[in-house]
N, CA, C and O atoms as a MOPAC input file, in Angstrom:
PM7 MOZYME 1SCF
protein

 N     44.50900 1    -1.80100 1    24.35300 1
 C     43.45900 1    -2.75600 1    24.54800 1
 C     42.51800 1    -2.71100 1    23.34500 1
 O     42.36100 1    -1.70200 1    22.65700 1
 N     41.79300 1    -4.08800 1    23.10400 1
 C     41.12200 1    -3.59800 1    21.52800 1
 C     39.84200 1    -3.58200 1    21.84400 1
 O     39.42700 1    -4.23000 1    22.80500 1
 N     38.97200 1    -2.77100 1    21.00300 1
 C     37.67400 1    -1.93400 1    21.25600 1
 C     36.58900 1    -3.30500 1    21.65400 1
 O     35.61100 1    -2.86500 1    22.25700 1
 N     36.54100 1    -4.41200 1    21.51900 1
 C     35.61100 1    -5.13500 1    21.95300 1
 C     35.85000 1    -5.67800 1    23.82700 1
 O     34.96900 1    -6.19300 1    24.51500 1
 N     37.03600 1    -5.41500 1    24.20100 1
 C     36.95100 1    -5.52200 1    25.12500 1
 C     36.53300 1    -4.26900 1    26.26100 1
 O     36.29300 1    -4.54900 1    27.43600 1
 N     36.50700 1    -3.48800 1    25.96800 1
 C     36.49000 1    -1.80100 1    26.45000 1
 C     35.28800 1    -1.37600 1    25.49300 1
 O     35.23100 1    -1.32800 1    24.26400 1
 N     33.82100 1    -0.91900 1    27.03200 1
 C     32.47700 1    -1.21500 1    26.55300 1
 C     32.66900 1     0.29600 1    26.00900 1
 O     31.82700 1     0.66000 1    25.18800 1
 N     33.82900 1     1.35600 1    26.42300 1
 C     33.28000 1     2.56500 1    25.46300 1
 C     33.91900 1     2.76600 1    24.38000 1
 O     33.55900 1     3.58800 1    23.53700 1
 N     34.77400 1     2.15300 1    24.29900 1
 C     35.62100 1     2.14100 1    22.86500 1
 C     34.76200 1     1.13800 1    21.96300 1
 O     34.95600 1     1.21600 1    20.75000 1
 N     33.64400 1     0.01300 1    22.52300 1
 C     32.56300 1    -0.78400 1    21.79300 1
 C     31.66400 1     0.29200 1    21.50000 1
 O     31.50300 1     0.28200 1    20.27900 1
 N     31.16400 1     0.98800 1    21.89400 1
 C     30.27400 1     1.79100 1    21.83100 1
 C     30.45000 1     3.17200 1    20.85100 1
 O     29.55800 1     3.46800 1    20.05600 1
 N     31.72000 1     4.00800 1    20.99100 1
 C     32.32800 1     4.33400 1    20.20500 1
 C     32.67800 1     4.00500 1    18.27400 1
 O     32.72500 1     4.80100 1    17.33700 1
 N     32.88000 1     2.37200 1    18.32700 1
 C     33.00700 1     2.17000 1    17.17600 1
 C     31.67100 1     1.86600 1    16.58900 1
 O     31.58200 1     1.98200 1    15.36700 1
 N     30.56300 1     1.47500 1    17.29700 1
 C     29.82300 1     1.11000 1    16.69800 1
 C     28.59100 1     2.46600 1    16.26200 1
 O     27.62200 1     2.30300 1    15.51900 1
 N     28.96700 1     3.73100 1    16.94000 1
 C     28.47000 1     4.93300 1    16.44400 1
 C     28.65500 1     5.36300 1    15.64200 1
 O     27.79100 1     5.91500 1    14.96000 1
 N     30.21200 1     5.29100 1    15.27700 1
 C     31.07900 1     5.51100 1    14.16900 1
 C     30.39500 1     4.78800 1    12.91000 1
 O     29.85600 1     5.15800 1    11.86700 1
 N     30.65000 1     3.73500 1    13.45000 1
 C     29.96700 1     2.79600 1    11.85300 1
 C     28.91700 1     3.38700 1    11.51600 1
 O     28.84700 1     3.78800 1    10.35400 1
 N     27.87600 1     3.59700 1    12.36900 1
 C     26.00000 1     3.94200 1    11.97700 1
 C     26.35400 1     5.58000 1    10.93100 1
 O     25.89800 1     5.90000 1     9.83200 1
 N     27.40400 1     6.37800 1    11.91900 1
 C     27.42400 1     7.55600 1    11.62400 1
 C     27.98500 1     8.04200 1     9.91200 1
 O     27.65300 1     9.01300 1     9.23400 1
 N     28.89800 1     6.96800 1     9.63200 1
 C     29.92300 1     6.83000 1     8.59300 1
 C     29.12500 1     6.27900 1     7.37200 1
 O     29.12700 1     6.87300 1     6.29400 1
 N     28.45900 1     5.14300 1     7.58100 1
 C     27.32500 1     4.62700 1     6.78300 1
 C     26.60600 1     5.08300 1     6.17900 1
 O     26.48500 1     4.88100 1     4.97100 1
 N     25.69300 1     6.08200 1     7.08600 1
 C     24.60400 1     7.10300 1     6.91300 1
 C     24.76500 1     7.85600 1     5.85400 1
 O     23.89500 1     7.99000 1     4.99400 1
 N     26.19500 1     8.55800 1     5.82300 1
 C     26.51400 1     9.26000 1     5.37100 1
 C     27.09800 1     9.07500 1     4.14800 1
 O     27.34000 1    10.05500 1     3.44300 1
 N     27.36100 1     7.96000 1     3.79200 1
 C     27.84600 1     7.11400 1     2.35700 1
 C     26.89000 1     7.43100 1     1.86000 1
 O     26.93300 1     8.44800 1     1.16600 1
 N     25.34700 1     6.54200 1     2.03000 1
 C     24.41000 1     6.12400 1     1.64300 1
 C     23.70200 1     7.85900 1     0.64200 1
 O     23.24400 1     8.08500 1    -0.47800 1
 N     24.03400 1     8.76200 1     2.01700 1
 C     23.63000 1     9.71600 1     1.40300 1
 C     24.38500 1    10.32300 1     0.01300 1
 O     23.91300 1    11.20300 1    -0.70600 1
 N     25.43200 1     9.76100 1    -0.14500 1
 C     26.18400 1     9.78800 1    -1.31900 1
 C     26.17400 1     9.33500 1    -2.23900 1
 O     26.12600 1     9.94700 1    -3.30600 1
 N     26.22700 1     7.82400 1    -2.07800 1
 C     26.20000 1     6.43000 1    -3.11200 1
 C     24.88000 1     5.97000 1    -2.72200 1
 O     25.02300 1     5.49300 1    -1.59600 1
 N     24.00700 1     5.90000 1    -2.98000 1
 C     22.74300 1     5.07500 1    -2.20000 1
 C     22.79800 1     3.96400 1    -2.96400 1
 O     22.27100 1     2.96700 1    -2.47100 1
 N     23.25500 1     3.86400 1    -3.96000 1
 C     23.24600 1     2.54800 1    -5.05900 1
 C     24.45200 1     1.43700 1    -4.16800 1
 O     24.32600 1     0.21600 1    -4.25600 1
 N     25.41000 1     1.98100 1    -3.46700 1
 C     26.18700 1     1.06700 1    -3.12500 1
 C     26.29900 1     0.20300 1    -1.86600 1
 O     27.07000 1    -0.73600 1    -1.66800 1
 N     25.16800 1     0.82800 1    -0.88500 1
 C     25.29000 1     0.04900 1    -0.02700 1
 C     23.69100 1    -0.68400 1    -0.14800 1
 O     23.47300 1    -1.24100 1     0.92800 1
 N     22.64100 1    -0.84200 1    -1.00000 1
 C     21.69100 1    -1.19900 1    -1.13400 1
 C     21.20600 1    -2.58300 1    -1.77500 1
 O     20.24700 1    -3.35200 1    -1.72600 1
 N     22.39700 1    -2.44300 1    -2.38100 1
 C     22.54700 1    -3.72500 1    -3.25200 1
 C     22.83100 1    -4.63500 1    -2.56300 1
 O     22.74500 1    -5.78700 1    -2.98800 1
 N     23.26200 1    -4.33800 1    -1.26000 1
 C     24.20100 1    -5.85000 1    -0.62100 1
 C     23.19100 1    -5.93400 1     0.73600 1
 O     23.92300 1    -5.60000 1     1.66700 1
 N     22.13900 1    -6.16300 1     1.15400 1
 C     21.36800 1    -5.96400 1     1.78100 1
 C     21.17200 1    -7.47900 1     2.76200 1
 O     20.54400 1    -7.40900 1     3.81800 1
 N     21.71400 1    -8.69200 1     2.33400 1
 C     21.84100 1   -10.19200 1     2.86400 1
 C     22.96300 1   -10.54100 1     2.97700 1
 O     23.09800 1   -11.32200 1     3.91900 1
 N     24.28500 1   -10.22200 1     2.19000 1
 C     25.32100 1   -10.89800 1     2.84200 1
 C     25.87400 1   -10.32800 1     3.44900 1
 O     25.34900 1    -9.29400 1     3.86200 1
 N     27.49300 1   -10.71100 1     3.93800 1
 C     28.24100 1   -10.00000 1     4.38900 1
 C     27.82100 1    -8.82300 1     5.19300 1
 O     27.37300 1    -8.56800 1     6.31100 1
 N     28.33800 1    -7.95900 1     3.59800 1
 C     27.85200 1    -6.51500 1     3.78500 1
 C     26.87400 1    -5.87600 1     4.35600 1
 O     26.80300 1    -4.68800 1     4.66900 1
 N     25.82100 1    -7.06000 1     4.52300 1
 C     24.26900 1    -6.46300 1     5.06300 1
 C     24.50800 1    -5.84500 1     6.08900 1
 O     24.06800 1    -4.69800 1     5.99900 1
 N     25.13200 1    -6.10300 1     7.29700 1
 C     26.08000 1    -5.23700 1     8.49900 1
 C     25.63100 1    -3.94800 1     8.03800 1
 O     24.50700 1    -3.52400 1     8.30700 1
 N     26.31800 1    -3.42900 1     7.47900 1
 C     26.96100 1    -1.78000 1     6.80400 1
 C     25.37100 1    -1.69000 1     6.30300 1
 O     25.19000 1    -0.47500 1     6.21700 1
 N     24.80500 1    -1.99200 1     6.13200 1
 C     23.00100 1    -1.59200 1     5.62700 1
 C     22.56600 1    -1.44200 1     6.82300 1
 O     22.13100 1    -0.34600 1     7.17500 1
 N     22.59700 1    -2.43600 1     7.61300 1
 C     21.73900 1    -2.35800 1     8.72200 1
 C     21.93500 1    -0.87300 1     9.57400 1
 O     21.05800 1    -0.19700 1    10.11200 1
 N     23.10400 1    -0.67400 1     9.51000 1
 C     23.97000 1     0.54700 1    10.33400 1
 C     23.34600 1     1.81600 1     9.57100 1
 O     22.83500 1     2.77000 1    10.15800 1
 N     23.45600 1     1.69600 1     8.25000 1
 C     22.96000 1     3.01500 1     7.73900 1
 C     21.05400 1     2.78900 1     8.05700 1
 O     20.58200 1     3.86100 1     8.43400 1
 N     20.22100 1     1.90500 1     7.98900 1
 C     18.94100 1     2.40500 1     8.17100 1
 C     19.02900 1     2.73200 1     9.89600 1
 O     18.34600 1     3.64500 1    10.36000 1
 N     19.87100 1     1.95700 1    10.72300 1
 C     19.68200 1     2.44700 1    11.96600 1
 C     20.14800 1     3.72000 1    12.12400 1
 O     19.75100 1     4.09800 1    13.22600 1
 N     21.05200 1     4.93500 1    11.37000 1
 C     21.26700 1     5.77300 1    11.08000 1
 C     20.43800 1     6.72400 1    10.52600 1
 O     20.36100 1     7.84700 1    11.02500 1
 N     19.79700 1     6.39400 1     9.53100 1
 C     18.05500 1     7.03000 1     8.91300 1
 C     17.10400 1     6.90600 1     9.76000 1
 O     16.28400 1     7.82100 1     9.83900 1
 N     16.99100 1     5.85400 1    10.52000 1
 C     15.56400 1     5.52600 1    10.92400 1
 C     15.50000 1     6.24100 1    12.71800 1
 O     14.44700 1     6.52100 1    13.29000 1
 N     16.58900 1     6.37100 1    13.18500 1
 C     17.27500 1     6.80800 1    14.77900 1
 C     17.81300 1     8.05800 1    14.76600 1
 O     18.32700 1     8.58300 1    15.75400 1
 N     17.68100 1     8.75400 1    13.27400 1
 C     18.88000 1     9.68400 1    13.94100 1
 C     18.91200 1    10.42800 1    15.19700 1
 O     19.85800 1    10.29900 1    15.97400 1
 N     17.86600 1    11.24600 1    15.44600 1
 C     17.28400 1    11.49300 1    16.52600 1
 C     18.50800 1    11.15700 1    18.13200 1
 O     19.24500 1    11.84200 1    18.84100 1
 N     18.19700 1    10.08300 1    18.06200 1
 C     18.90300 1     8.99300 1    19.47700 1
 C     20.12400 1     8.93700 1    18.54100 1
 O     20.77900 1     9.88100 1    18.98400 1
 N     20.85300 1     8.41600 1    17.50900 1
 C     22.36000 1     8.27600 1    17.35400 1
 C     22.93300 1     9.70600 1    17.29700 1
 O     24.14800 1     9.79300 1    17.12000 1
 N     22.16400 1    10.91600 1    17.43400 1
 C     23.12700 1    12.14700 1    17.40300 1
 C     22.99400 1    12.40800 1    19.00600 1
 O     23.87600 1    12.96200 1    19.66200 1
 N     21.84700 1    11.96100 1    19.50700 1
 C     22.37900 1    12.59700 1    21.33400 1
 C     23.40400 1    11.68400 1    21.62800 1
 O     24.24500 1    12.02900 1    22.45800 1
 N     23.48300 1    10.60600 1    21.11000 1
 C     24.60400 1     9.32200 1    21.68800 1
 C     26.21500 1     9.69100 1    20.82700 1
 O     27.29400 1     9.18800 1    21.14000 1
 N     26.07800 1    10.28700 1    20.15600 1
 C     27.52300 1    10.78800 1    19.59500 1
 C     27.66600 1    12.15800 1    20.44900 1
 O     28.76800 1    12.29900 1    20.97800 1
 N     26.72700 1    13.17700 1    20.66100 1
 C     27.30300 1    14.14300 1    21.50000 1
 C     27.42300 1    13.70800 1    23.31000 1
 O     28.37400 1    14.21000 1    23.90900 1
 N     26.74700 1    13.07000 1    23.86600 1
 C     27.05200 1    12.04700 1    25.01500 1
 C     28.87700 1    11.65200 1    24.59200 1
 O     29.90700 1    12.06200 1    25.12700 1
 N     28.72100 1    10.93500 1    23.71000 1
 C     30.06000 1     9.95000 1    23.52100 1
 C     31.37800 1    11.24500 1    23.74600 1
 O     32.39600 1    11.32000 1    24.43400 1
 N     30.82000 1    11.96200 1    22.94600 1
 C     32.17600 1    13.11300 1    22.66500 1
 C     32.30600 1    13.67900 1    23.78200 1
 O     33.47000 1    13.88300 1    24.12500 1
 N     31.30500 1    14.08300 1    24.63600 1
 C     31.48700 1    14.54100 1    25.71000 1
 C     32.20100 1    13.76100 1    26.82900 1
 O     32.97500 1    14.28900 1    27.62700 1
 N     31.88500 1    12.50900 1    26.81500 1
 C     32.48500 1    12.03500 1    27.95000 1
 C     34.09300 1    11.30900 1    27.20900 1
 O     34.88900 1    10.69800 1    27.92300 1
 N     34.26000 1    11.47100 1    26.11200 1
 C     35.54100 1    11.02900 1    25.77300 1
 C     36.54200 1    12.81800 1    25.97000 1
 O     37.71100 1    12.82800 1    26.35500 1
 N     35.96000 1    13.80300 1    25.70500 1
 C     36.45700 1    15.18500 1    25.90200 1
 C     36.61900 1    15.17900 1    27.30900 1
 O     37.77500 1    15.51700 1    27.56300 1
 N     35.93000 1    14.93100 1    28.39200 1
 C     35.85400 1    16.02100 1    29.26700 1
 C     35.98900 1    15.17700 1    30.94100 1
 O     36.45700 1    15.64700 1    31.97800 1
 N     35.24600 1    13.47200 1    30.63900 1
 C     35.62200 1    12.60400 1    31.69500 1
 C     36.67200 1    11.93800 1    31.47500 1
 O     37.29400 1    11.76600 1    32.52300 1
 N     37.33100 1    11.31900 1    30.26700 1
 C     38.58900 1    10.60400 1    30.22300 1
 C     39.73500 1    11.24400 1    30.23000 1
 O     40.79300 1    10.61600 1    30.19100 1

């Protein structure tokens, strides 16, 4: 089944993205900064909601892992 239909496999990918982002940025900061309106702006938005949340996106990745470990 593909992840937009299945709200935890939606939820799942879209942690992933914030989490994956974040972590570029902390690498390349030149590369995802530049693209801030098109397309790409997506993948920006994900990394400041990643900087600006981490807080709440790390209890929601250990939530996620947990219930993909231990309820499914």
């Amino acid at each position: 089944m593909s992840a937009i239909f299945n709200f935890q496999s939606l939820l799942t990918v879209i942690l992933l993205l914030i989490c994956t982002y974040a972590y570029i940025r902390s690498l390349a900061s030149s590369l995802l900064d530049r693209n801030k309106t098109e397309l790409f702006g997506i993948f920006w938005k994900c990394t400041r909601t990643g900087e600006q949340k981490s807080s709440y996106v790390a209890v929601c990745c250990i939530v996620m892992a947990f219930s993909i470990l231990f309820i499914h």
